[in-house]
N, C-alpha and C positions, 0 to 999 in steps of 0.2 A: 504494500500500500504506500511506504515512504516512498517508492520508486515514482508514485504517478504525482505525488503531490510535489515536488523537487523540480527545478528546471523548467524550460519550456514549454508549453502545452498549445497546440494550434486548438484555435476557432474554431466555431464548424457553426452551420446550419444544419437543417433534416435533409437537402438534398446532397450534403458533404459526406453525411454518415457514412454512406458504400465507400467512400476511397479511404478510410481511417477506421478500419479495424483492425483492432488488436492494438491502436494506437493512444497514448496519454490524450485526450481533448480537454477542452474547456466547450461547454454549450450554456447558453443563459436561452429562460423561456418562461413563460407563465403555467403556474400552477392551474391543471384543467383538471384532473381527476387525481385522490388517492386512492389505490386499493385498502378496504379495510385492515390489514393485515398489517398494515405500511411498510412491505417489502419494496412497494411498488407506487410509482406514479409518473402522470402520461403530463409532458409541458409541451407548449406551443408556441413558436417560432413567434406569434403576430400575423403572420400569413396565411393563418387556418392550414398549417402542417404541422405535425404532430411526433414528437418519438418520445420513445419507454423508456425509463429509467428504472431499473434495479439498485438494488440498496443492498451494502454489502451485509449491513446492521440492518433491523427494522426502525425506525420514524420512532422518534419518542418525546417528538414535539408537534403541533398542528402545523400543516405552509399552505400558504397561499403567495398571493402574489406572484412577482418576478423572484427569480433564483439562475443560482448560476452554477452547475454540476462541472464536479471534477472525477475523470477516471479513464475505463479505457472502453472503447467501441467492441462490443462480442457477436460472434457471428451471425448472432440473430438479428442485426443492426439494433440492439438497444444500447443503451448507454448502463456500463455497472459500476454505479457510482458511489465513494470513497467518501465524497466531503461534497458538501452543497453550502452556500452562501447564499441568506434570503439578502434581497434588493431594499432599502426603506424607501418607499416611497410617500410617506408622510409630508412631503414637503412640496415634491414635484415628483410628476410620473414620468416612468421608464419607458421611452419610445422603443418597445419593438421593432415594430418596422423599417424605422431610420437605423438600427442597430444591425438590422439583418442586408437593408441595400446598402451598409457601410462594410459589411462582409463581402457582398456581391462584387460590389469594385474590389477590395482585395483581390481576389479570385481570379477576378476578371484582367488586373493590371501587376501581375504578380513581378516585371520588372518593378514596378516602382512601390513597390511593399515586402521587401524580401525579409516577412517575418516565417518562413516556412522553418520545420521543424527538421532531421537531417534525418533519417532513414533508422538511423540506429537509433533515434531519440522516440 
């Protein structure tokens, strides 16, 4: 688990997930569902796209909101996540979507953003 929380961690959206499995990420998204059990809960980009978060622990606090999950992509394209950080949004709210089309340009201009992560990371 130290291994994922340590050093770099790339970005991702839901349509990122397939190219980073098995990889360290960071994903921020809004709380849409917990499973009872709180193994488990689904957050959403702002785009109305959706992926799964697995809990290495169960939840033993209530989330909502925005959060930002730390761990590694598993085959099944969820995220099994390590540590999570809720967002405060008390004061002013978290633009998903501006956070996700500030992704897209990454992505999209990767000369001029060379925060990518190395192969072995």
């Amino acid at each position: 688990m130290a291994d994922d929380l340590e050093g770099p961690r790339t970005r991702i959206n839901p349509s990122l997930v397939s190219r980073f499995t098995g990889r360290a990420v960071c994903f921020v998204g809004r709380v849409q569902k917990v499973h009872p059990s709180g193994t488990s809960f689904v957050l959403s980009d702002g785009d109305e796209k959706n992926v799964t978060v697995e809990m290495t622990d169960p939840l033993d606090e209530e989330l909502s909101g925005v959060i930002e999950v730390v761990k590694k992509i598993t085959p099944k394209a969820t995220i099994k996540a390590a540590y999570y950080a809720p967002f405060r949004e008390d004061k002013s709210s978290f633009d998903l979507h501006l956070y996700n089309e500030a992704l897209n340009v990454i992505y999209e201009f990767p000369q001029y953003y060379p925060f990518s992560v190395t192969a072995s990371g």
